[in-house]
C-alpha positions as CSV (number, residue, x, y, z in Angstrom):
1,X,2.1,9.3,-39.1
2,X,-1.5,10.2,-40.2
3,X,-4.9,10.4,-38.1
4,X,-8.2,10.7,-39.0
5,X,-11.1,12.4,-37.2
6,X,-14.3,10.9,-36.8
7,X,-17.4,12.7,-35.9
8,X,-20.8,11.8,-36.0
9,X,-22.5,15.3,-37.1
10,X,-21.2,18.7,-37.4
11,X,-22.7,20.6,-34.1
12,X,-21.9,24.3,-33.6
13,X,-18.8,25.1,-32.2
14,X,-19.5,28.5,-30.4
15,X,-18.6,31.7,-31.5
16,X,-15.5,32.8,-33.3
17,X,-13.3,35.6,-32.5
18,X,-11.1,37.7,-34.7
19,X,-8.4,40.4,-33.6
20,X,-7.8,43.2,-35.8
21,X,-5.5,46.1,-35.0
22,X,-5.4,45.0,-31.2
23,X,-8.7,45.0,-30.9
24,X,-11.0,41.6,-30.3
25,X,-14.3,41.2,-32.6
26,X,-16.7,38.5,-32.3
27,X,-18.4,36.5,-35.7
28,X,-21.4,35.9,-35.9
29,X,-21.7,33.0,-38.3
30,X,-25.4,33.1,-38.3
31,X,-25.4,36.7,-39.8
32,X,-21.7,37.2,-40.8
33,X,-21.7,40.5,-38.7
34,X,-18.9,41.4,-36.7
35,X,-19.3,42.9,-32.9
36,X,-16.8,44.1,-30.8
37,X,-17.5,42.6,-27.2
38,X,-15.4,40.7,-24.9
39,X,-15.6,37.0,-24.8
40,X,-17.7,35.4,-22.1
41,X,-16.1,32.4,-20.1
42,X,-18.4,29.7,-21.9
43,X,-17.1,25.8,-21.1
44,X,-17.9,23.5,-24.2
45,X,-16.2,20.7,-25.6
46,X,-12.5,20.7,-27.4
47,X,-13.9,17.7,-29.3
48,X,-17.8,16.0,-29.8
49,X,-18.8,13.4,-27.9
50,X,-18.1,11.0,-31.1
51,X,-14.3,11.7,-31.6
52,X,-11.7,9.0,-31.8
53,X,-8.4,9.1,-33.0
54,X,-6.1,6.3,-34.9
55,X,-2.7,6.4,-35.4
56,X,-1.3,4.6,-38.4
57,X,1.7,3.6,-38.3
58,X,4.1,2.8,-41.4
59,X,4.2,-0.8,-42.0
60,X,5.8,-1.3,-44.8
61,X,9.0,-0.4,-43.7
62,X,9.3,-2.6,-40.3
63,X,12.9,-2.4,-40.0
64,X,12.3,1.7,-39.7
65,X,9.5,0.8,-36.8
66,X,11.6,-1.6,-34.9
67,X,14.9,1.4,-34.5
68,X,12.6,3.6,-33.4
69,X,11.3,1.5,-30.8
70,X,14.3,0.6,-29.6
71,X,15.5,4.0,-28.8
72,X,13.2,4.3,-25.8
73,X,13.2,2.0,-22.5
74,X,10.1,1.1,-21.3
75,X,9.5,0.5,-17.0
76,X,6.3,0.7,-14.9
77,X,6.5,2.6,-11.7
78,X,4.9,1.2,-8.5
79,X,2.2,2.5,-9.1
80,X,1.8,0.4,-12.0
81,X,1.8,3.0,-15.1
82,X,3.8,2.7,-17.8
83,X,6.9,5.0,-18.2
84,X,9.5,5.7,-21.1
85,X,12.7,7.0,-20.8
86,X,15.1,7.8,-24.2
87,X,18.1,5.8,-24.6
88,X,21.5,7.4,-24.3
89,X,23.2,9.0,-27.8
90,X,26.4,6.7,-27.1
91,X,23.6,3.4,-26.7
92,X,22.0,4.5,-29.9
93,X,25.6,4.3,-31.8
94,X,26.9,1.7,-30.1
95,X,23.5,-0.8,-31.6
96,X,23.7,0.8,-34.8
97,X,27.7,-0.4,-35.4
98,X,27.0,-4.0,-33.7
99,X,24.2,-3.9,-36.6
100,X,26.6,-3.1,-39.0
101,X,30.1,-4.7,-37.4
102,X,30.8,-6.4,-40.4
103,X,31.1,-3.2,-42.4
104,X,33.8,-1.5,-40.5
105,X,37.1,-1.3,-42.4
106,X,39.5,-1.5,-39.2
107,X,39.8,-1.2,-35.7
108,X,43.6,-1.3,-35.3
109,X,44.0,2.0,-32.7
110,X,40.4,2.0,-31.2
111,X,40.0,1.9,-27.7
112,X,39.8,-1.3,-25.9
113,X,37.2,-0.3,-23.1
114,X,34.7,0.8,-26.0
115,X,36.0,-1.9,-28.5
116,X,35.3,-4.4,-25.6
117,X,31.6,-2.9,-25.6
118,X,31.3,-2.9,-29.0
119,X,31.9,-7.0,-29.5
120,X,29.2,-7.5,-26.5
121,X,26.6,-5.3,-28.2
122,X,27.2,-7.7,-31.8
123,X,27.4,-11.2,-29.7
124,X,24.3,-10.0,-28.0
125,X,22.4,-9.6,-31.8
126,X,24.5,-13.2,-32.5
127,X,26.6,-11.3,-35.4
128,X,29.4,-13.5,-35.6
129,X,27.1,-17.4,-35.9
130,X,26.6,-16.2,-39.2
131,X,28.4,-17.9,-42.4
132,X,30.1,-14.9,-44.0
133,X,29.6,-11.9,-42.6
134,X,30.1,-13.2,-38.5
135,X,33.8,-14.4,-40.3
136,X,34.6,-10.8,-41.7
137,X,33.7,-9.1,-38.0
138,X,35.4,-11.5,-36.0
139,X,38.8,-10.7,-38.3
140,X,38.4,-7.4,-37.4
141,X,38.5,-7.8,-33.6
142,X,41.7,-10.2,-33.8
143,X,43.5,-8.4,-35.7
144,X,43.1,-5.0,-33.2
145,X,43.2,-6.9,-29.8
146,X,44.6,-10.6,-30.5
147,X,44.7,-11.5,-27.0
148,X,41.4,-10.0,-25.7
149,X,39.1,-11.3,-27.9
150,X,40.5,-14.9,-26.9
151,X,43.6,-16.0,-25.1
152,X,42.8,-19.3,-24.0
153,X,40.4,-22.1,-25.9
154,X,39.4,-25.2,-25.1
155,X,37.5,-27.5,-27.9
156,X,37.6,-30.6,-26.2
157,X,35.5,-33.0,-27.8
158,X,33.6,-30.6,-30.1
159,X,34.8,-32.0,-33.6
160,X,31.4,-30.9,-34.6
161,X,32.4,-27.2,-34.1
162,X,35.6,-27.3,-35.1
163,X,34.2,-28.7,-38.8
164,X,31.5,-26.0,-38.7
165,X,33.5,-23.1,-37.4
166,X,37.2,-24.0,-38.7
167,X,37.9,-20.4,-40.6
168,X,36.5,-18.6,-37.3
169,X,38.7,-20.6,-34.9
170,X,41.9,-19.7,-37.6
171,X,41.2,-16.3,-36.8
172,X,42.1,-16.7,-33.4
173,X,45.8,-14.8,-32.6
174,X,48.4,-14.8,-29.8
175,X,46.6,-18.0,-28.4
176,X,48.5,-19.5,-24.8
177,X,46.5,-22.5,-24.4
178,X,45.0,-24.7,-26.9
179,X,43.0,-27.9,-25.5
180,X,42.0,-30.0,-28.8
181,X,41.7,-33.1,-27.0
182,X,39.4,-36.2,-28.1
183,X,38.7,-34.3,-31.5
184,X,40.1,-37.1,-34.0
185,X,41.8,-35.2,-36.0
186,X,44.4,-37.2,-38.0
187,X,47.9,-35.9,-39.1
188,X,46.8,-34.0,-42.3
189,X,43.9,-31.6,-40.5
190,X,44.1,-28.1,-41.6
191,X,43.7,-27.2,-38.1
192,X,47.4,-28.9,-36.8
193,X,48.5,-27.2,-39.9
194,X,47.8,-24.1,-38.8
195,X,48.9,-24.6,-35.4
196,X,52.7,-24.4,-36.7
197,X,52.2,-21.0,-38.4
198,X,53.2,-17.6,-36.9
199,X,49.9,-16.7,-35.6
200,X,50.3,-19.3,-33.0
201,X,53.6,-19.4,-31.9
202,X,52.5,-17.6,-28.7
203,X,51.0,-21.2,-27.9
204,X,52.4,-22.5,-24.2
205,X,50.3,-25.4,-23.4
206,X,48.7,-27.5,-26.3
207,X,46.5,-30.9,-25.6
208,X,46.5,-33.2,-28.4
209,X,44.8,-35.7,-26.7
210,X,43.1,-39.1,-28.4
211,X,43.5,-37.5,-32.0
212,X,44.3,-40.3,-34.3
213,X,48.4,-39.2,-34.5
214,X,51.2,-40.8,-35.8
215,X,54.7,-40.4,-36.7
216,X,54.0,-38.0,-39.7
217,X,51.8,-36.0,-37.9
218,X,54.6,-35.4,-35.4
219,X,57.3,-34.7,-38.0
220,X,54.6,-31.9,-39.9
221,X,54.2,-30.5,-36.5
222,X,57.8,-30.0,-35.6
223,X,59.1,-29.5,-38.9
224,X,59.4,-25.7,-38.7
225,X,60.6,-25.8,-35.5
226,X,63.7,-28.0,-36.1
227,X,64.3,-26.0,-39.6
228,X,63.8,-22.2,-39.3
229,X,63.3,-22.2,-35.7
230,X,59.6,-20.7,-35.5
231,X,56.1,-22.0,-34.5
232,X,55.5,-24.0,-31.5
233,X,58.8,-22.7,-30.0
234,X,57.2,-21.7,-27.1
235,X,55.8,-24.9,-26.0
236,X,55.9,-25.6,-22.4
237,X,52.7,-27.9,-21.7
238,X,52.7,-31.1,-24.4
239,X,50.2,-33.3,-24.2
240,X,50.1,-36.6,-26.9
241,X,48.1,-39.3,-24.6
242,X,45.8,-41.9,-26.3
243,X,47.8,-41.6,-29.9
244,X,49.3,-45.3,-29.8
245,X,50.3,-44.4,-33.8
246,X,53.6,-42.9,-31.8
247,X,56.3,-44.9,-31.6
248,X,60.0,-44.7,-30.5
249,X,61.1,-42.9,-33.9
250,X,58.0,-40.1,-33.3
251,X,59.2,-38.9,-30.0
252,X,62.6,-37.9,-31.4
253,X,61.2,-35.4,-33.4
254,X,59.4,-33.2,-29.9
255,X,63.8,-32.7,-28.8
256,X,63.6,-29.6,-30.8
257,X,61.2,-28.4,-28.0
258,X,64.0,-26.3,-25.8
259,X,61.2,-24.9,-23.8
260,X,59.2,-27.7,-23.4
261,X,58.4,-28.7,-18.9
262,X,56.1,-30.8,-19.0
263,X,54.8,-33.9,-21.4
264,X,52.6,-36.6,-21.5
265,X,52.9,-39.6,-23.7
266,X,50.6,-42.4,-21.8
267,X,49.0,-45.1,-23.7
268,X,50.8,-44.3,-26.9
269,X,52.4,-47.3,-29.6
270,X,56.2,-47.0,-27.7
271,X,57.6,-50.3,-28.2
272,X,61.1,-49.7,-25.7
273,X,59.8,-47.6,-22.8
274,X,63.4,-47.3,-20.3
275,X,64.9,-46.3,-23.9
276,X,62.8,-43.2,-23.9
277,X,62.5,-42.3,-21.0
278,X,66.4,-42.2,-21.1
279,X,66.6,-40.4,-24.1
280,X,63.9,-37.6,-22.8
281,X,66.1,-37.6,-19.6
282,X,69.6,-36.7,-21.8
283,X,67.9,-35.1,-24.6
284,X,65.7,-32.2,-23.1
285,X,66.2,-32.6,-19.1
286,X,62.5,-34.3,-18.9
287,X,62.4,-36.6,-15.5
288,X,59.5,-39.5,-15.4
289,X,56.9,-38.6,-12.7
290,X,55.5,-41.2,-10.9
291,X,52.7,-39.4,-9.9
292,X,49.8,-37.5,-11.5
293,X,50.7,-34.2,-12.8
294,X,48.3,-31.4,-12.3
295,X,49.3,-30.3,-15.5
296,X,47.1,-32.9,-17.4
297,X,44.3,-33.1,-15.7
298,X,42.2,-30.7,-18.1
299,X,41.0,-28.3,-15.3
300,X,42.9,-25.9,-16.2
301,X,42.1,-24.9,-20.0
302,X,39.0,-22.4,-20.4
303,X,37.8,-20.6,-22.7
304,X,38.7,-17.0,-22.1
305,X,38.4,-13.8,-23.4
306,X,35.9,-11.5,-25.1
307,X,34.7,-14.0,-27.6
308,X,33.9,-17.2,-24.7
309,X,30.0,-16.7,-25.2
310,X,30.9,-16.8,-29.0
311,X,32.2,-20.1,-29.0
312,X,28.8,-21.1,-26.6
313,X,27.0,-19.9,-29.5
314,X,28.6,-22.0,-32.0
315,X,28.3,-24.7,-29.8
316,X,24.7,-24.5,-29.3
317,X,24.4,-24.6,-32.7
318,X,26.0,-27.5,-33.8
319,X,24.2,-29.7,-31.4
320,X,21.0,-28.4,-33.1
321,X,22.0,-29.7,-36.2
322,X,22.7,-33.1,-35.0
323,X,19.9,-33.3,-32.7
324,X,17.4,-36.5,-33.4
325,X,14.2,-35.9,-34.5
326,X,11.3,-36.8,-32.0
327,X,9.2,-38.5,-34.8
328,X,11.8,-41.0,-35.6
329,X,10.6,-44.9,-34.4
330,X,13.3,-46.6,-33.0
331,X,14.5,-50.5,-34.9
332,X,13.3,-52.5,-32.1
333,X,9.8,-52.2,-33.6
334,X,10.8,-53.4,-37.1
335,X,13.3,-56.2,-35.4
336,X,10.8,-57.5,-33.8
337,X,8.1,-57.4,-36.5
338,X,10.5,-58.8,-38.6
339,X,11.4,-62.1,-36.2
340,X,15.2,-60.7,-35.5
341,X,16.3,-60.4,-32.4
342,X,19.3,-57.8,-31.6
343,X,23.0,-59.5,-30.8
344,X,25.0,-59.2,-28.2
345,X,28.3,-59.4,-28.7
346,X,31.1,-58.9,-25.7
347,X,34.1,-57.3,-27.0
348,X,37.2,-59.4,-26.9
349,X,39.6,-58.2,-24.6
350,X,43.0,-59.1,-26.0
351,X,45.6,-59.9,-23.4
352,X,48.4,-58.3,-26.0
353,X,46.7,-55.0,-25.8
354,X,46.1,-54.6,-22.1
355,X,50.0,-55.6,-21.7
356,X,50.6,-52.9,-24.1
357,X,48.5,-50.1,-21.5
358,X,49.6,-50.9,-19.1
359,X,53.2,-50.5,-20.0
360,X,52.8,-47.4,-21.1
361,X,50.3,-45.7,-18.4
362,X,51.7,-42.6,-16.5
363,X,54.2,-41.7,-18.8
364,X,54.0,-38.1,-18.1
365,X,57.3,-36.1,-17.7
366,X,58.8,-32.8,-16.3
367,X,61.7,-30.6,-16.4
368,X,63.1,-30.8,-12.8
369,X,63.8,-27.3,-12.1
370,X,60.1,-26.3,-12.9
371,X,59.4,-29.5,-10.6
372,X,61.4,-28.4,-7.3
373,X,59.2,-25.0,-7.6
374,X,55.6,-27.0,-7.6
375,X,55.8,-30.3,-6.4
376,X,58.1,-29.7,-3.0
377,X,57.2,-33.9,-2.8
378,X,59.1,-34.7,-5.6
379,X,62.6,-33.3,-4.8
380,X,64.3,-36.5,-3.9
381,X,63.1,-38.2,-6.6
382,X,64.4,-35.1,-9.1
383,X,67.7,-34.8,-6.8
384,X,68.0,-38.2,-7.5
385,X,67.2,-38.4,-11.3
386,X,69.8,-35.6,-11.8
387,X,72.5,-37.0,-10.2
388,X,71.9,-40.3,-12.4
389,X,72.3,-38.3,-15.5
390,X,75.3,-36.7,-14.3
391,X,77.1,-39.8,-13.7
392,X,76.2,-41.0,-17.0
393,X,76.9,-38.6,-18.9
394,X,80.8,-39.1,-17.3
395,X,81.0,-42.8,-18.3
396,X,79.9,-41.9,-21.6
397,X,83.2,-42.3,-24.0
398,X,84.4,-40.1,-26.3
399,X,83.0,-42.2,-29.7
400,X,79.5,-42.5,-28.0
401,X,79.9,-38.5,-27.6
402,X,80.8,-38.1,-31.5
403,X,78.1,-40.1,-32.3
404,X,75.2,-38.2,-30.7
405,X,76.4,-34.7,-32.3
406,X,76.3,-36.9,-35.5
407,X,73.3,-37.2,-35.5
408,X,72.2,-33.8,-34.3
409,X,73.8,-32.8,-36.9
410,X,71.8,-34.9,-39.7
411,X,68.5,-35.1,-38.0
412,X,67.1,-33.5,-41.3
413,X,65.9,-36.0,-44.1
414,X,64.8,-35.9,-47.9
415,X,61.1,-35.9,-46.1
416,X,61.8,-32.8,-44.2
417,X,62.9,-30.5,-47.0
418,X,60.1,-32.0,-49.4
419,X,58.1,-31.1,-46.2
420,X,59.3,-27.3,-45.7
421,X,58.8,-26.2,-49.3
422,X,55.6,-26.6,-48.9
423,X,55.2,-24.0,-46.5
């Protein structure tokens, strides 16, 4: 900081005094003789009349200027004047590592009440919306706290954040709930790929909802469960509504599912529906509901955790890049300038396909002990259901009996090896 003084013409300034050897003398600047006398109370000025001050600042580093503003908080009192109070030491760190979180090496060991801080003070300062470096932070915090920084997260319908934001969302650990419905997908995404790794085989509920899958995509997705035993072997909550690429020969491959409760396969491409609803029933203990299951109804699955305003962010994002531009005309204009008038077409409504619908509506299924614990309404029907299997499984005769562990025992194809060596 540097001033300058200004003064409009050099006036005297009084006398000047000078103490020598305890004693106080007195100048005379007119005569340059010294008098020893004591000082008479004279009031005059500190300053002229014409004095100003300016304070320059350093501008060329604004960076510098901005910190050092920032270390003060600024309030008025009532009486309206301005007041400035300095910022805590543990505030003035905490900024200065959310300005740098992408530099820290780990945080494996660091406490979770400060840690928990620390991710606010960055998300604040939107660290982790930016390309690389937001990537490189947001490692750090899953690998120290896995859980915490996000245990549940819901993407329904945001395909435009998933594309934008894949590598962040694969960061993600020890997920529980996963809602990727009405995303379309496909079988080959990277994103179902990952699904099946390690990282993610804390999943319990998983919504695949209206994503363009087939058969394949079902075999990919089991595959390392049925093989080595790992991934989604934790499954409780299924959900494969809207994917009418399933068929009969898709659904076999979700029996290696032990833990799976509860599963929805409504509006999907099953050609014999009382086949598969028997095999679910013998295979993995899954009655048919009749009703609605709660477990379905996508009120359930939020985003949670540390990193929920994160995932607003990207959000928020996203739908800026797609947003339409207010300048654009619309085609009416140049339809109508042109002499074309728009057509209206009423979609055909195909009698096959709304056969097809409505056979296969409300095929949702659940594990009747897990039932008889939340749906007290339902016990009959479970009661009922149970007591069906039993007596079928005791007509069953002994060849029908050798045939079934036949072909546990070579459920594994040419496909699924080619499949697992590529993992």
């Amino acid at each position: 900081m540097s001033y300058c003084l200004k003064s409009e013409s050099l006036l005297d300034t009084g006398p000047i005094y000078v103490r020598e050897n305890g004693h106080l003398y007195m100048v005379n600047q007119g005569s340059g003789t010294v008098k020893n006398a004591t000082p008479k109370p004279r009031p005059f000025r500190l300053f002229s009349k014409g004095f100003s001050v300016e304070l320059c600042m350093n501008r060329e580093d604004d960076s510098a200027r901005r910190e050092r503003t920032d270390h003060f908080i600024f309030t008025y009192t009532k009486e309206g004047n301005l007041r400035y109070s300095a910022k805590s030491l543990f505030g003035l760190v905490l900024g200065y590592i959310s300005d740098n979180v992408d530099h820290i090496d780990s945080l494996i060991g660091f406490p979770e009440q400060i840690a928990e801080k620390l991710f606010s003070a960055a998300e604040a300062r939107q660290k982790f919306t930016e390309p690389v470096t937001g990537l490189r932070a947001l490692q750090k915090f899953t690998e120290a706290y896995g859980s915490l920084v996000l245990c549940s997260l819901c993407l329904q319908n945001r395909y435009l954040v998933i594309s934008e934001k894949l590598e962040e969302i694969k960061s993600f650990r020890e997920l529980t709930c996963l809602d990727l419905s009405c995303c379309k997908l496909g079988d080959n995404h990277e994103l179902l790929e990952h699904i099946t790794k390690e990282a993610l085989s804390s999943v319990t509920r998983l919504l695949l909802k209206d994503n363009c899958l087939s058969d394949a995509g079902l075999r990919k997705m089991t595959a390392p469960v049925r093989v080595m035993k790992r991934g989604l072997e934790n499954l409780s909550v299924l959900d494969l509504s809207c994917n009418p690429e399933i068929t009969d020969m898709g659904i076999g491959y979700l029996f290696s599912f032990k833990k799976l409760n509860y599963l929805d396969i409504s509006e999907t491409g099953l050609k014999d529906v009382k086949a598969v609803i028997q095999r679910l029933q013998t295979q993995i203990s899954l009655v048919h509901s009749k009703v609605p299951l709660k477990e379905f109804d996508h009120s359930n699955c939020k985003t949670e955790g540390w990193a929920e305003q994160t995932v607003l962010q990207w959000e928020q994002l996203a739908m800026k890049t797609v947003k339409p531009k207010e300048n654009l005309k619309s085609r009416t204009a140049a339809q109508h300038f042109y002499g074309k008038r728009c057509r209206i077409e009423e979609p055909v409504k195909s009698t096959l396909v709304q056969t097809k619908a409505k056979a296969s509506e409300n095929l949702q299924f659940y594990k009747d002990k897990v039932q008889n614990c939340h749906f007290p309404l339902l016990k009959k029907e479970a009661a009922a259901s149970h007591q069906l299997k039993k007596n079928k499984e005791k007509g069953l005769t002994e060849q029908e009996r050798e045939r079934t562990s036949k072909q546990t025992h070579t459920c594994l194809t040419m496909e699924d090896w080619d499949l697992l060596n590529t993992y």
